[in-house]
N, C-alpha and C positions, 0 to 999 in steps of 0.2 A: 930652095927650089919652089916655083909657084904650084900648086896643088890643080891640079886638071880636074877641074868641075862639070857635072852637065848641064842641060839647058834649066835655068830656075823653073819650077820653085824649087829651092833647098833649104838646107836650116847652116847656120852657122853656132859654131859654141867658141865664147872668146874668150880665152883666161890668162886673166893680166893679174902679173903678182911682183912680188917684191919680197927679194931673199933675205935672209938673217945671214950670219957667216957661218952656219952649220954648214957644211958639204958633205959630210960620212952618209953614202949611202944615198945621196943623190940621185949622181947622172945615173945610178943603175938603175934605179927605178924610173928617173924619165926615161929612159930607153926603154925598158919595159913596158911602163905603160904605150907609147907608139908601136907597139909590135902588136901589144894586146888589142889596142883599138883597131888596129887596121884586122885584126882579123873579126872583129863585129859587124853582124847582120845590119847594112844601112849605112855601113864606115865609106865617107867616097875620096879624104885626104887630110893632111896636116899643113898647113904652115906655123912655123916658130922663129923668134927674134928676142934676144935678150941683148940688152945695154943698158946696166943697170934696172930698168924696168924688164920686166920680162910677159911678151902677150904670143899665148901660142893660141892660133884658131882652128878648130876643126871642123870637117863638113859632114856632113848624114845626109841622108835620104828623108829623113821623118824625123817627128817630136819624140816616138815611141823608140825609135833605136837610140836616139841620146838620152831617155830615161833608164834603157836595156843597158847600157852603156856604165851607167852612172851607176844602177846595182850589183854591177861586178863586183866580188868581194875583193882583188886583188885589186881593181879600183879603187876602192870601200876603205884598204888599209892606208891607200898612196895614199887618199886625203884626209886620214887622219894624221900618219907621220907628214904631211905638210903642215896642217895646222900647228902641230906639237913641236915641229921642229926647223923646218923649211922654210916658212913663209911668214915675216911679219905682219904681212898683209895681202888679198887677192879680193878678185872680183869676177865674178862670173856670168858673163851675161849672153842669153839665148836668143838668137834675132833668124827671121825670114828670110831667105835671101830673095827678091823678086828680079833683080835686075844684076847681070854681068856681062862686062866686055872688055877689051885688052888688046896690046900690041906686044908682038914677037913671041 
């Protein structure tokens, strides 16, 4: 599903990663974590897409609710069991978003 955005500016958060073949304990916590996030001050949506590569983007209101975001500690643990066990590799990158528009 496309994420219902408002009028720019917003900020986007992109996190492109790349699985290991650990799964124990995964999807629960990406489920988790999208439950968590949408319930944060500044959270406005999600989109994700994995094949092979995997890039999920999220949107905020501000730079200060994706820093608020990121010191969750229940955040805090998911990105260390990603590093530890989850992800051979990711990247994360925070971008403006000054311009959207779309059909259907």
């Amino acid at each position: 599903m496309i994420a219902s955005t408002p009028e720019p500016p917003y900020f986007a958060v992109i996190f492109t990663t790349l699985r290991t073949d650990i799964d124990e304990g995964y999807e629960e916590m990406a489920d988790r974590m999208v439950a968590m996030a949408a319930e944060q001050p500044g959270y406005l949506g999600i989109e994700s897409a994995r094949e092979g590569l995997g890039i999920t983007v999220s949107y905020w209101e501000s730079l200060e609710a994706i820093r608020n975001w990121k010191m969750v500690w229940e955040h805090k643990e998911a990105q260390r069991l990603g590093r530890e066990q989850w992800y051979s590799a990711y990247k994360t990158r925070v971008c403006k978003v000054e311009r959207d528009y779309g059909w259907g």
